[in-house]
N, C-alpha and C positions, 0 to 999 in steps of 0.2 A: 475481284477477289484478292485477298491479300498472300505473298506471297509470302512474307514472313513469318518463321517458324515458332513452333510452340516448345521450347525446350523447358528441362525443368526448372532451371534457373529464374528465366522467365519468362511464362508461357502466353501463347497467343489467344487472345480472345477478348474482343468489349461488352460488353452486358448493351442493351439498347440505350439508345439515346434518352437523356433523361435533362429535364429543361430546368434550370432554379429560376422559381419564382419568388424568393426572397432575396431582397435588394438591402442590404444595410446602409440603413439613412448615411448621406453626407459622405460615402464612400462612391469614389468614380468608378466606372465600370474597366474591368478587368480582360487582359486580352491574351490569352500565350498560348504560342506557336508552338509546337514538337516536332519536332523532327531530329533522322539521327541515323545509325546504321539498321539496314536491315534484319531482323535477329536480336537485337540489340535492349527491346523490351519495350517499344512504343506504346504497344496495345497495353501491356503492364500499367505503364505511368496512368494512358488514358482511362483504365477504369479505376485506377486510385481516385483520379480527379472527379469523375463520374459519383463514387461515394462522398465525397466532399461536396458536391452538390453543385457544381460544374457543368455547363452545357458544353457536352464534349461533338463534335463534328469529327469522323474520320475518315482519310483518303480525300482530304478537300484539295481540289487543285488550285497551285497556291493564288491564281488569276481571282476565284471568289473570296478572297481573304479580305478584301477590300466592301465584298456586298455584304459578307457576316458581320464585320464590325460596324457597318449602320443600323445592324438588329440591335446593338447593343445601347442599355436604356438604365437610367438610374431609378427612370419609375415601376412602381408597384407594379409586380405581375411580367415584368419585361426582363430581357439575358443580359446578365448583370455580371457574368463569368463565363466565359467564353474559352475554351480550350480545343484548339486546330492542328489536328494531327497532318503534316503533309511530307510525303514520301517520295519516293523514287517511282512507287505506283502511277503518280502522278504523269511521270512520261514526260512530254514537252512542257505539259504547266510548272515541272519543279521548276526546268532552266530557269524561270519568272521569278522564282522568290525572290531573289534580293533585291533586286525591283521593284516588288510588291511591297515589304516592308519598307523600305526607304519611304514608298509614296504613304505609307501606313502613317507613318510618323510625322508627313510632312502635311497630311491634311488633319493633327492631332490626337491621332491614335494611339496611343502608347500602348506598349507590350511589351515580352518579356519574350526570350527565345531559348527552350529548351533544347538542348544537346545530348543524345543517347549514345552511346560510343562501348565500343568491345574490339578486344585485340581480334586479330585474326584466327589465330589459333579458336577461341573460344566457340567465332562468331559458324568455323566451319562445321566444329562439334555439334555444334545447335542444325544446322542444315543436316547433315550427315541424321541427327538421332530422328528426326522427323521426315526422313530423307524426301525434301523437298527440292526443288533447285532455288538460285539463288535468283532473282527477278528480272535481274541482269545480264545473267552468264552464258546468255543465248545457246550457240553449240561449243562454249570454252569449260570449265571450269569454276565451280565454287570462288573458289579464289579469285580468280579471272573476272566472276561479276562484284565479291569483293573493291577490286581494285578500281575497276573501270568506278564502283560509290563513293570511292573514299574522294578520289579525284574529282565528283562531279559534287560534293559535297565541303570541299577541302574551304571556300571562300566563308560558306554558311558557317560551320565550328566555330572559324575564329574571331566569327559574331557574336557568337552564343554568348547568352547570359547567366545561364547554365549548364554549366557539360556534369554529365554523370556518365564512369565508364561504368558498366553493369558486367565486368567481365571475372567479378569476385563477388557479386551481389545473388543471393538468395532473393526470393518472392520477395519476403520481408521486410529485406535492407532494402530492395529498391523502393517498397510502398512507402519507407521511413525515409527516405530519398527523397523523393517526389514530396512528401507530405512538407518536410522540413521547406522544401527550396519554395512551397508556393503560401508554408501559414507560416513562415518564419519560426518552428517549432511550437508552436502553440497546438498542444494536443488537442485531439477531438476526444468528447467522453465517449464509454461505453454505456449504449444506450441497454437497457432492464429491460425485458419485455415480463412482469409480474403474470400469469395468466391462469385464474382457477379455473376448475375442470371436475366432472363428476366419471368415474372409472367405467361408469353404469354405460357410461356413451361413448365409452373408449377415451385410450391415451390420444394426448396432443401430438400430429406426426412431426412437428416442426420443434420439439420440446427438445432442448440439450440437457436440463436435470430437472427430475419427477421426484416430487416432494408430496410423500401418501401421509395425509393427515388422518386416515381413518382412527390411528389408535386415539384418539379422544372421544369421549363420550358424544353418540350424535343426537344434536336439538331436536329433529324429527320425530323425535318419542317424546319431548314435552308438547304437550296439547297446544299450549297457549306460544309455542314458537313455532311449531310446525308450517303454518303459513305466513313467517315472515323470513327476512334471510341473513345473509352474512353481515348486510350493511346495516340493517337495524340495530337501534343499540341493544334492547334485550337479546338479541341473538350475539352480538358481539361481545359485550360485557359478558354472557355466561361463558363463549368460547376462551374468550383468554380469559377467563377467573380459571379453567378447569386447570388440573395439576398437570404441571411439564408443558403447557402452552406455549408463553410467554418464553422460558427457559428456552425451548427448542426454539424457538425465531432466533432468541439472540447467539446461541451458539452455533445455529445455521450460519447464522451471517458471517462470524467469525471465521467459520470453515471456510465460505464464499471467498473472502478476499484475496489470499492467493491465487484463488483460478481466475477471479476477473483480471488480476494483475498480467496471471500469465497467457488470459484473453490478449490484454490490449498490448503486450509483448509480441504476439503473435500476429498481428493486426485483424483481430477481429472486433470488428464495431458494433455488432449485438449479441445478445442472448438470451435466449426464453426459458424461465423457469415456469414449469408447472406445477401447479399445487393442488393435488386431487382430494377428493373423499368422496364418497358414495354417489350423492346426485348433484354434486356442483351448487350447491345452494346455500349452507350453512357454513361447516365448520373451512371447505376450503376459500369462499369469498371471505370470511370474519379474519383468518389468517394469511392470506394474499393481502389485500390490505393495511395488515401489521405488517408483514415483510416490507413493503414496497415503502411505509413511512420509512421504517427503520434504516431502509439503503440510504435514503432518500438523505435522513440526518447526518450518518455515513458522509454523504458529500458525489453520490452516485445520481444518476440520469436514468428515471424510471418511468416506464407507462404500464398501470395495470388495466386487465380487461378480463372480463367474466363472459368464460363460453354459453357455461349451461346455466345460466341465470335465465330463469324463465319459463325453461322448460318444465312438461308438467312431471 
């Protein structure tokens, strides 16, 4: 169990382990090590990496640092990005690391060594607010197992290939940290999640903004639409011919664009718009649909999908 805190700065916790199976042709495979101070925002970095599509390992003692990177595989389906979190947790396998990586590189490995760093001041704050001990401080002081880390870390830093101190870093800065040092700034888009829905069967629970189409006229009272649906063109063509259809997409979208902006300010990397009307069948698939082209021309990352399509 990990010893390190969850402060608000930057809080402790990795989402499970999550494997990419997407290898980009002609790209070799990828290998970085994290470690840093305790407190300091490791678990943070790790589940950045985690989103980015990164097989993150944590608490690896640094001794198997050597069997993971023969997992690693340029082919199809195989770990093609590798991120190894190794700590003070680690106990007698840390003394090993610089060992480990020397022989990393000396049978072809290459990697990359990230560095998490927080002044003291900061790093006690974070312990005290979570009041944990420090993993180290046995019957001493906070401080005390501070000092004994920095010490037993002091060769590793001034390896590192990147150091981040996180002792002025928000969540955010250090996700925009992390992001920066591992895609060279190449943002990731904000993926659309388009998804219509009928009110009849209830809102979507996982919906950030409910877009009620009801006020247009619904197809279900013309005879000869009534049993086909949004995606058909007679059912489409009459929804966006109806008055303010059309209109309302495009000045939806308009509205959208500052919030996505200050989505992916924020770091978040999805968002699910709901698009309701009566039975999910009609006017909100005909109009999800239009939204989702519309982002799409925009220059946005969208998937749409229809709940209640089908239902009777």
């Amino acid at each position: 169990m990990s010893n390190e805190p969850p402060p608000d700065t930057v809080p402790e916790g990795v989402p499970a382990l999550e494997a990419s199976t997407s290898t980009p042709e002609g790209e070799p495979p990828e290998l970085l090590v994290i470690t840093g101070m305790s407190g300091a925002g490791r678990s943070r970095a790790a589940a950045v990496l985690e989103d980015l599509h990164w097989y993150v390992v944590d608490n690896l003692p640094a001794q198997l640092l050597t069997q993971m990177a023969r997992m690693m595989t340029a082919a199809p389906g195989g770990v093609h990005r590798l991120a190894a979190v190794v700590d003070v947790r680690g106990r007698e396998f840390f003394a090993d690391l610089s060992h480990v990586i020397d022989s990393l590189r000396a049978v072809g490995h290459n990697y990359r060594l990230l560095f998490l760093d927080a002044s003291d001041a900061v790093l006690v704050q974070r312990y005290e607010a979570v009041r944990r001990p420090h993993p180290l401080q046995g019957e001493g002081t906070i401080l005390d197992g501070i000092a004994i880390e920095r010490q037993l870390l002091r060769e590793i830093r001034e390896r590192a290939d990147v150091l981040i101190d996180t002792s002025e870093l928000t969540v955010h800065d250090l996700a925009r940290e992390v992001r920066q040092a591992v895609t060279g700034g190449a943002e990731e888009a904000l993926r659309i999640n388009v998804l219509s829905f009928g009110f009849k069967y209830g809102i979507p629970l996982d919906a950030d903004h409910v877009v009620d189409m009801r006020f247009l006229s619904n197809p279900y009272w013309i005879t000869e639409l009534r049993h086909l649906t949004g995606r058909d063109a007679p059912v489409r063509d009459y929804v966006l011919g109806l008055p303010g259809a059309t209109q309302f997409i495009e000045r939806y979208v308009d509205a959208l664009e500052p919030v996505l902006a200050g989505y992916r300010n924020e770091e978040k990397r999805y968002v699910t718009i709901a698009v309701g009307c009566t039975g999910g069948k009609h006017r909100s698939v005909a109009l999800s649909e239009k939204l989702a082209g519309t982002l799409r021309e925009s220059g946005h990352r969208v998937v749409v999908a229809h709940r209640d399509l089908g239902r009777e």
